[in-house]
Every structure is written in structure tokens, then in C-alpha cells.
ZAVORO-514238 format. One record per residue: residue in one letter; x, y, z of N, C-alpha, C in turn. Coordinates in Angstrom, 1 decimal. Layout:
# residues N
@residuo A; n_c1 X; n_c2 Y; n_c3 Z; ca_c1 X; ca_c2 Y; ca_c3 Z; c_c1 X; c_c2 Y; c_c3 Z
...
This chain:
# residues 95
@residuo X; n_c1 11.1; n_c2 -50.5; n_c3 -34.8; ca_c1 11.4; ca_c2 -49.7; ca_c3 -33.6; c_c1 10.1; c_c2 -48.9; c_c3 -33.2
@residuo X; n_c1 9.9; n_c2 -48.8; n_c3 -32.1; ca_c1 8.5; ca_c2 -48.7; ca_c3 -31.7; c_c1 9.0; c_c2 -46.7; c_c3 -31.0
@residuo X; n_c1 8.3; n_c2 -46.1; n_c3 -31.5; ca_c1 7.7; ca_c2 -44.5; ca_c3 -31.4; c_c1 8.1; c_c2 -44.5; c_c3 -29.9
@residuo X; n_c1 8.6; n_c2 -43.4; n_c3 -29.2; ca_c1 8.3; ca_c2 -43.2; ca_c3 -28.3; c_c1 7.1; c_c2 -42.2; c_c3 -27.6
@residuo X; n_c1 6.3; n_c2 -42.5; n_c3 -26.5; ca_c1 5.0; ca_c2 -42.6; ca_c3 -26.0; c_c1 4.9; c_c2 -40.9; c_c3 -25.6
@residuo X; n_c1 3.6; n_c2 -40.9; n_c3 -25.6; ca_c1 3.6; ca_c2 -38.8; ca_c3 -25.5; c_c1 4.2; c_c2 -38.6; c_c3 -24.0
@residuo X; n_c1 4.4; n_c2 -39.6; n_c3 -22.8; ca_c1 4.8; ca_c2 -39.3; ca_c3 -21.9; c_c1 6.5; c_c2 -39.2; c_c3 -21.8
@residuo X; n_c1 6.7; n_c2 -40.3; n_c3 -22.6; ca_c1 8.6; ca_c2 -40.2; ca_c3 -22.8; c_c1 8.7; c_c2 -38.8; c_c3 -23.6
@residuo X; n_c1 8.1; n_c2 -38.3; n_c3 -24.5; ca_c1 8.1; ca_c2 -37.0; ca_c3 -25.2; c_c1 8.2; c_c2 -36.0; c_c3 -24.6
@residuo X; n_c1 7.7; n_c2 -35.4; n_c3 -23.7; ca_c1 6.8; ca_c2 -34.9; ca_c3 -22.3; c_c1 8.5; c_c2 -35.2; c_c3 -21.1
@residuo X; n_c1 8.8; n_c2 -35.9; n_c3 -21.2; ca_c1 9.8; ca_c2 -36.3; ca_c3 -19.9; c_c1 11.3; c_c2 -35.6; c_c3 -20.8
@residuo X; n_c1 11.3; n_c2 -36.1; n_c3 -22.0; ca_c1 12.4; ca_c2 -35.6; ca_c3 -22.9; c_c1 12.6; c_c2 -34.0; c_c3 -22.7
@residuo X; n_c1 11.1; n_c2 -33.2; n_c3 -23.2; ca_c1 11.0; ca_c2 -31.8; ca_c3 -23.4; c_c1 11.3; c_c2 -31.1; c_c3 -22.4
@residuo X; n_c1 11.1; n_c2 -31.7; n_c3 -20.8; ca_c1 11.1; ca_c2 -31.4; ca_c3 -19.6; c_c1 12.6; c_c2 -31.5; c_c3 -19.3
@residuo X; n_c1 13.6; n_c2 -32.2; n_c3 -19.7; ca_c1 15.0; ca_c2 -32.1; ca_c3 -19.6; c_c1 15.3; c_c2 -31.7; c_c3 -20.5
@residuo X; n_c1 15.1; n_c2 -31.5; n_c3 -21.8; ca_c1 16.0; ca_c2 -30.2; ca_c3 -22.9; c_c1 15.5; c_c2 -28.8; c_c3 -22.3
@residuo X; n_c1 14.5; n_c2 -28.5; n_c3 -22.1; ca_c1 13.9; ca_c2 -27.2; ca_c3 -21.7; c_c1 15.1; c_c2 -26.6; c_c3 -20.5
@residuo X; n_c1 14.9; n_c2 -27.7; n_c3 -19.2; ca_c1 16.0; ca_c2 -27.6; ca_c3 -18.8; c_c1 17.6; c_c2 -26.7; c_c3 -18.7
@residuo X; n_c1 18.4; n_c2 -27.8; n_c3 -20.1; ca_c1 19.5; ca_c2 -27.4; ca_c3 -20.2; c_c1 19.6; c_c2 -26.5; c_c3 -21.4
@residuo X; n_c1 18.4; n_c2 -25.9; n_c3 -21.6; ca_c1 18.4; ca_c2 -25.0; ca_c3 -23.1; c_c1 18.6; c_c2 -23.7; c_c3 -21.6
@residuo X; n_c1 18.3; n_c2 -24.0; n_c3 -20.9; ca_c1 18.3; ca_c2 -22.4; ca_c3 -20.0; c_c1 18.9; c_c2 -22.4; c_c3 -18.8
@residuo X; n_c1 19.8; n_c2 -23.9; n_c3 -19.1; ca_c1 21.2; ca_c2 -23.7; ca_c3 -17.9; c_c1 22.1; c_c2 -23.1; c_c3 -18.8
@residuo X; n_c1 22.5; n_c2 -22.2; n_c3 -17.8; ca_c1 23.8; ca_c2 -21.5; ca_c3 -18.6; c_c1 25.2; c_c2 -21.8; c_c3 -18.3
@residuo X; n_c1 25.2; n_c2 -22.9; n_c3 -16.9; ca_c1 26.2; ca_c2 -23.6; ca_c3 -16.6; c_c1 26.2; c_c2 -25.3; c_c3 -16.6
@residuo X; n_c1 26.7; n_c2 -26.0; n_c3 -17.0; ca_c1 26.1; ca_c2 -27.3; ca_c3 -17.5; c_c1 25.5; c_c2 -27.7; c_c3 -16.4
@residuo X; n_c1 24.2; n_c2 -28.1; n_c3 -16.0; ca_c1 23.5; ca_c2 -28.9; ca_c3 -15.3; c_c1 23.3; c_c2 -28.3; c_c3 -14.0
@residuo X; n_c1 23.3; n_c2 -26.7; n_c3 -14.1; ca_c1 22.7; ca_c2 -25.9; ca_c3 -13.1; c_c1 22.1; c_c2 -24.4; c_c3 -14.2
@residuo X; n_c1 20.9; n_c2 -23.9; n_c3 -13.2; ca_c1 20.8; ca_c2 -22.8; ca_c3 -13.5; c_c1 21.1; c_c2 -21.4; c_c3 -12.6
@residuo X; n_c1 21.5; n_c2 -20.6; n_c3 -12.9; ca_c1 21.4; ca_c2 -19.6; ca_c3 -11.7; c_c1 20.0; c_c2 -18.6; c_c3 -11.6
@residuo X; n_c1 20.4; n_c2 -17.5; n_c3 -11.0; ca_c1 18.7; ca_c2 -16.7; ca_c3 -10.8; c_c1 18.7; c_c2 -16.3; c_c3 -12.4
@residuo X; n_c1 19.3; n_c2 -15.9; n_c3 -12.9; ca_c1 19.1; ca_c2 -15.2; ca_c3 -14.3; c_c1 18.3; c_c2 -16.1; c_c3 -15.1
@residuo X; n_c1 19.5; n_c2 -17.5; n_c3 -15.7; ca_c1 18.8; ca_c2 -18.8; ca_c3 -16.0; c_c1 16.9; c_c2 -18.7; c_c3 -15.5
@residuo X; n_c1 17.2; n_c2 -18.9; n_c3 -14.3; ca_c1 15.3; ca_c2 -19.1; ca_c3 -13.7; c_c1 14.9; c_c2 -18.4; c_c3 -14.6
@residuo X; n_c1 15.4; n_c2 -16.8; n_c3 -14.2; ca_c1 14.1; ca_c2 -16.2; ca_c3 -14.4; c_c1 13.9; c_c2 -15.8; c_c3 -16.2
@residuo X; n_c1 14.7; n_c2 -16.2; n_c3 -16.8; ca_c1 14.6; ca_c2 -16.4; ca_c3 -18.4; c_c1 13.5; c_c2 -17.8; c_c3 -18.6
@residuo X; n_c1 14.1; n_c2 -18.6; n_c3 -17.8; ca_c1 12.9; ca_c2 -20.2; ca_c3 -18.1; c_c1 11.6; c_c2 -19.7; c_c3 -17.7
@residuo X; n_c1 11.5; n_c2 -18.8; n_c3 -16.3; ca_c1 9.9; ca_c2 -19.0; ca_c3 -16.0; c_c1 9.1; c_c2 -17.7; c_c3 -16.7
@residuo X; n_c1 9.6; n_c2 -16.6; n_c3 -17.5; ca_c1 9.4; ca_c2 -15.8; ca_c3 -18.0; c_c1 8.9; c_c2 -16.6; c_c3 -19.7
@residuo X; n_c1 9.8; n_c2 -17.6; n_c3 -20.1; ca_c1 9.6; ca_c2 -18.0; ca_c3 -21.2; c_c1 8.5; c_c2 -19.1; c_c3 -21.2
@residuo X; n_c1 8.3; n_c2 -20.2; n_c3 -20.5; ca_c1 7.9; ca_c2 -21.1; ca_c3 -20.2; c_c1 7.0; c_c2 -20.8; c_c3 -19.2
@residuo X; n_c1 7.0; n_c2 -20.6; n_c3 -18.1; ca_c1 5.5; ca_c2 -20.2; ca_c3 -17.1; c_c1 5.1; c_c2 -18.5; c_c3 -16.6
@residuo X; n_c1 5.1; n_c2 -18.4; n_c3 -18.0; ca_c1 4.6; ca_c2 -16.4; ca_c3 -17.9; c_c1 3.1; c_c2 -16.1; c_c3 -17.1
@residuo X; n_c1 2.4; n_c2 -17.0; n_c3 -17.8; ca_c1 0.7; ca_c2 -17.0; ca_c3 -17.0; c_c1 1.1; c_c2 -17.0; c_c3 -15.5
@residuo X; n_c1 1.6; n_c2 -18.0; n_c3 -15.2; ca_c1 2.2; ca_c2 -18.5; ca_c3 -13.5; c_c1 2.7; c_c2 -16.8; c_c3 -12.9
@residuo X; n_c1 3.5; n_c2 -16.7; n_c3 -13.5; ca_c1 3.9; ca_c2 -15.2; ca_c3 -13.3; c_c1 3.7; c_c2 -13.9; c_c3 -12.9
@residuo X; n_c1 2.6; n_c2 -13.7; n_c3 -14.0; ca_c1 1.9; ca_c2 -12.8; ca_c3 -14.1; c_c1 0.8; c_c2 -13.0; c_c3 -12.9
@residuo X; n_c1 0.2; n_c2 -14.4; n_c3 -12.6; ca_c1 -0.9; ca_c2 -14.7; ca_c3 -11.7; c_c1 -0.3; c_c2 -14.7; c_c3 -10.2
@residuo X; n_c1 1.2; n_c2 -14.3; n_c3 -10.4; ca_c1 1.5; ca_c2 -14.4; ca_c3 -8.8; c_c1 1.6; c_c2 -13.0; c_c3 -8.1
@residuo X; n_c1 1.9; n_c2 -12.0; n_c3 -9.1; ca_c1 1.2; ca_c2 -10.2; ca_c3 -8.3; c_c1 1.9; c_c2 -10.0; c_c3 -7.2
@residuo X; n_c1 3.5; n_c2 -10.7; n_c3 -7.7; ca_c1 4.6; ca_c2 -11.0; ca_c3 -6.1; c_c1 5.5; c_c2 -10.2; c_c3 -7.1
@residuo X; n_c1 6.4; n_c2 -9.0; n_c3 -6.9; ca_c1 7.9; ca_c2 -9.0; ca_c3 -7.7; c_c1 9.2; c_c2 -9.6; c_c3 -7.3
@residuo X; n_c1 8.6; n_c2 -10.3; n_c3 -6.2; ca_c1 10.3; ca_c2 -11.3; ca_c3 -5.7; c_c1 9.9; c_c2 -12.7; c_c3 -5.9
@residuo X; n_c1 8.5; n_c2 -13.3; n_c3 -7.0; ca_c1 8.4; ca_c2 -14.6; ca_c3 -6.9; c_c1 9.4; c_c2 -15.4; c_c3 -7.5
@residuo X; n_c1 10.4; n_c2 -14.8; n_c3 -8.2; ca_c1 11.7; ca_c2 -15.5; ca_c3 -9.0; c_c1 12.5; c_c2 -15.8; c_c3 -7.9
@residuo X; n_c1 12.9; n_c2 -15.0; n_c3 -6.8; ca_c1 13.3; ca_c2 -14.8; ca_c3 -5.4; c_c1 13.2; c_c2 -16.3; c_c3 -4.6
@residuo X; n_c1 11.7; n_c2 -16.1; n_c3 -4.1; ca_c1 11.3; ca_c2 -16.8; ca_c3 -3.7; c_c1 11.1; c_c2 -18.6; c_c3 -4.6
@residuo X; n_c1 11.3; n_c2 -18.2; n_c3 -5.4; ca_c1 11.1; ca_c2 -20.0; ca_c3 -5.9; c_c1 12.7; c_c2 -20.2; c_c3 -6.4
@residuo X; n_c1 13.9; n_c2 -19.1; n_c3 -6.2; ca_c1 14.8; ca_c2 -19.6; ca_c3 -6.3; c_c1 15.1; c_c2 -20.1; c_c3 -4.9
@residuo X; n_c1 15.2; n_c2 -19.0; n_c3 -4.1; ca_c1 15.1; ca_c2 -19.7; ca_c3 -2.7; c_c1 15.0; c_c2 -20.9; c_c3 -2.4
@residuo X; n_c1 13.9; n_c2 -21.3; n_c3 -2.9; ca_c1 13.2; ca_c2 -22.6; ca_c3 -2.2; c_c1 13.4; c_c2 -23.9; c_c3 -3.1
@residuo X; n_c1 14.2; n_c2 -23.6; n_c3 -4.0; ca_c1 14.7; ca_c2 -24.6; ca_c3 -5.2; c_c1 16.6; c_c2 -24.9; c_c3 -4.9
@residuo X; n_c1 17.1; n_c2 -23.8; n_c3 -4.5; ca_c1 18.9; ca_c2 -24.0; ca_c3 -4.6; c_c1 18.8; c_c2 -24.5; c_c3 -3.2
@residuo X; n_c1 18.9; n_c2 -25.7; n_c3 -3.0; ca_c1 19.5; ca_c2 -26.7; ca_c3 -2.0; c_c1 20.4; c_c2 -26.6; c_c3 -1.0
@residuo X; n_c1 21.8; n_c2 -26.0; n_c3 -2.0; ca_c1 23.0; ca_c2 -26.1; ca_c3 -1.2; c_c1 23.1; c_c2 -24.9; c_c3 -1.1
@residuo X; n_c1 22.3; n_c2 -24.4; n_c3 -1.4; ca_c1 22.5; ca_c2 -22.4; ca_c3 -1.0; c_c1 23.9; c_c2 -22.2; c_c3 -1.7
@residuo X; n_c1 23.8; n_c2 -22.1; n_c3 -2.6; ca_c1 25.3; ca_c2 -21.5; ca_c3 -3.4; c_c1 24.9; c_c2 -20.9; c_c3 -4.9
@residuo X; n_c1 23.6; n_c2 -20.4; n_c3 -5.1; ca_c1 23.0; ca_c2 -19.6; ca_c3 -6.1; c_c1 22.7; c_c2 -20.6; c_c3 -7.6
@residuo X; n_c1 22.6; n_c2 -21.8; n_c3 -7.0; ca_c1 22.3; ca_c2 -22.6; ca_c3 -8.2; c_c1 21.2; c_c2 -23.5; c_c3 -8.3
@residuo X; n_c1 20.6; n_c2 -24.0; n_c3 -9.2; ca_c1 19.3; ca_c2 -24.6; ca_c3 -9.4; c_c1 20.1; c_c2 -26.2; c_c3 -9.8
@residuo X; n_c1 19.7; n_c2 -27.2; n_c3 -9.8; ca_c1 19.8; ca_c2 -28.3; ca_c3 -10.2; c_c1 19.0; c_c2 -28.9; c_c3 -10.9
@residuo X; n_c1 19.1; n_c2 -29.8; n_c3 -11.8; ca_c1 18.0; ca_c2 -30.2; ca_c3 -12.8; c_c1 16.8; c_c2 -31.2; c_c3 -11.6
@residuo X; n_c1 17.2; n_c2 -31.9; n_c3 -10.7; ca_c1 16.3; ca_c2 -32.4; ca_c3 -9.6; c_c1 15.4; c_c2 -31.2; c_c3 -8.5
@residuo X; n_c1 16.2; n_c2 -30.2; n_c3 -8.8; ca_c1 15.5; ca_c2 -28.9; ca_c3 -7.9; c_c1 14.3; c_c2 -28.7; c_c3 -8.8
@residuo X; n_c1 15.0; n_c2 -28.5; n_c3 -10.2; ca_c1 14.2; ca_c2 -27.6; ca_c3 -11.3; c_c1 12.7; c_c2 -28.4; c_c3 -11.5
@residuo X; n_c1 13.1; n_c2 -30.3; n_c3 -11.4; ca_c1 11.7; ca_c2 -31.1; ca_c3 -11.2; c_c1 10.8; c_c2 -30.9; c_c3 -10.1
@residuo X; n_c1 11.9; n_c2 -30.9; n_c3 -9.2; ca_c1 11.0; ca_c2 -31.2; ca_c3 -7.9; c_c1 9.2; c_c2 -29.5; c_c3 -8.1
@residuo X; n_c1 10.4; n_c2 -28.2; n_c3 -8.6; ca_c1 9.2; ca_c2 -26.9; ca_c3 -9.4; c_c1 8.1; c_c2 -27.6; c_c3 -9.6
@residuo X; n_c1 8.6; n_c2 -28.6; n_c3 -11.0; ca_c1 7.5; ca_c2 -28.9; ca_c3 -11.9; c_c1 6.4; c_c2 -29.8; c_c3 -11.6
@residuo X; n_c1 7.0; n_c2 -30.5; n_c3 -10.3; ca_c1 6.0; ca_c2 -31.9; ca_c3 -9.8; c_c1 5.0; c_c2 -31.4; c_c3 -9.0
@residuo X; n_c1 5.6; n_c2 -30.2; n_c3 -8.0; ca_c1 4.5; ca_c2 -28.9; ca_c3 -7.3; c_c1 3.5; c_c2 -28.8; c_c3 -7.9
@residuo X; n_c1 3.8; n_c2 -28.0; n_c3 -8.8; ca_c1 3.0; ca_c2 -27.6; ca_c3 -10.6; c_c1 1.9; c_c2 -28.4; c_c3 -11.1
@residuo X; n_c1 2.6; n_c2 -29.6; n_c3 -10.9; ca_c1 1.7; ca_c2 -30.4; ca_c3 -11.6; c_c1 0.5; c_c2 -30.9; c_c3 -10.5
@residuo X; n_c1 1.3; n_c2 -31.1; n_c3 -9.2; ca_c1 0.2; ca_c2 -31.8; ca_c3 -8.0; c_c1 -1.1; c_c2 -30.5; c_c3 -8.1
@residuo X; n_c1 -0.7; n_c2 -29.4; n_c3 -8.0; ca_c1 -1.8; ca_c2 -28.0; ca_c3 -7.7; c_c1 -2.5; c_c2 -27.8; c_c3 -9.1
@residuo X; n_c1 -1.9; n_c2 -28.4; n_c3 -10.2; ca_c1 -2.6; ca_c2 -28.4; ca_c3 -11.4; c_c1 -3.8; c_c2 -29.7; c_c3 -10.9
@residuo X; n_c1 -3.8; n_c2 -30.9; n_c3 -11.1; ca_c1 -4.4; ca_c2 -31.9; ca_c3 -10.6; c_c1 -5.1; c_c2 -31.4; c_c3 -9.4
@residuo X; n_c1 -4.4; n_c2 -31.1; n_c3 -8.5; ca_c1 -5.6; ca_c2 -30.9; ca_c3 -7.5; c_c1 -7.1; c_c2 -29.9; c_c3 -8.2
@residuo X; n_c1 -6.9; n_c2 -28.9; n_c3 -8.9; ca_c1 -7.6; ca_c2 -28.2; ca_c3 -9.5; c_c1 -8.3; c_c2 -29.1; c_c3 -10.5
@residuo X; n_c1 -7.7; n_c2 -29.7; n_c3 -11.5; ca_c1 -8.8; ca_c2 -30.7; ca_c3 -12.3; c_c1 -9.6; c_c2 -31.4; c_c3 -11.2
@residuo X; n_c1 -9.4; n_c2 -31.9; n_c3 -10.4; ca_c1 -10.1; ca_c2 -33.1; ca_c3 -9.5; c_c1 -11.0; c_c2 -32.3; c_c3 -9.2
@residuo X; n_c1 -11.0; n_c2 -30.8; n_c3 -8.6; ca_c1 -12.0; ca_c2 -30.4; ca_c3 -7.5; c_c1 -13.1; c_c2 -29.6; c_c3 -8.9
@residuo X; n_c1 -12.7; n_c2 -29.3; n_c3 -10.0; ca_c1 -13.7; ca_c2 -28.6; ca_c3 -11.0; c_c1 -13.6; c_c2 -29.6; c_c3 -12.0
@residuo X; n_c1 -13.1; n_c2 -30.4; n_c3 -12.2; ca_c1 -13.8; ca_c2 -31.4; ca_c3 -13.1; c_c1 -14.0; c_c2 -32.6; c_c3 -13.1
@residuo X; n_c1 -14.5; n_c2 -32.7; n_c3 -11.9; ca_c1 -15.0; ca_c2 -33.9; ca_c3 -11.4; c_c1 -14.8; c_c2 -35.1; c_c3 -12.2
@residuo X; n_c1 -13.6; n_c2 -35.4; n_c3 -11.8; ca_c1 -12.9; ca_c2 -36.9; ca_c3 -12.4; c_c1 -14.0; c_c2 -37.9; c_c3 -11.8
């Protein structure tokens, strides 16, 4: 049986993280958020110098406007995250 790859590892952690901090199965609400991004993206946080950024990125994450996050909302966060991460490696570390 062949290991699975640091990226399946990585894809795994990104959906238990997930439902470790939905408090309703397979949604989070603002509370949920703001426990995940307090635990998990505190730097992000602290670098946003906003006190409604939980507000605002729930806002922009609950779809059907009914105070809930979805695990496809919660990726769609992390793919942002990652493009603005990347864009930053590219422009200072000259790939």
C-alpha cells in the first residue's frame, strides 16, 4: 500500500480542520469562523488592523446569506490565501 503524498496530507488536514470547527455538521457559523481563524490564521488577523475582518470574510464566504459557511465557501477562503501567498513568493522570490 503506497503512503499517501504530502499534498493528499495537506488536502486531508484542510477538511478535518474544517469539521473540527463546524459546530453544525458541514457548516460553520460566525462563532465557528471566528474560533478557526483565531486558531489557525492569527498572523492574518492580527495583520488585518480591521475589528469587523471576521464580519467581513464571513460576509463574503455565506452564499445563501443564512449565517452559515460551507465547507466549499471555507475553500474557496483558502484558495484566495493561497493565490496572494504565491503571488508574493513569485514577486520576492524570484521563481
Amino acid at each position: 500500500m503506497v503512503a499517501p503524498s504530502e499534498l493528499e496530507h495537506s488536502m486531508e488536514k484542510m477538511l478535518l480542520t474544517f469539521h473540527k470547527f463546524a459546530g453544525e455538521k458541514n457548516y460553520m457559523n460566525r462563532d465557528d469562523l471566528q474560533k478557526l481563524l483565531d486558531s489557525e490564521f492569527s498572523e492574518f488577523l492580527k495583520n488585518q488592523n480591521d475589528p469587523l475582518a471576521v464580519d467581513k470574510i464571513m460576509k463574503d464566504l455565506d452564499d445563501c446569506r443564512d449565517g452559515r459557511v460551507s465547507f466549499h465557501s471555507f475553500f474557496s477562503l483558502i484558495a484566495g490565501l493561497l493565490c496572494a501567498c504565491d503571488d508574493y513568493y513569485v514577486k520576492h522570490m524570484k521563481v
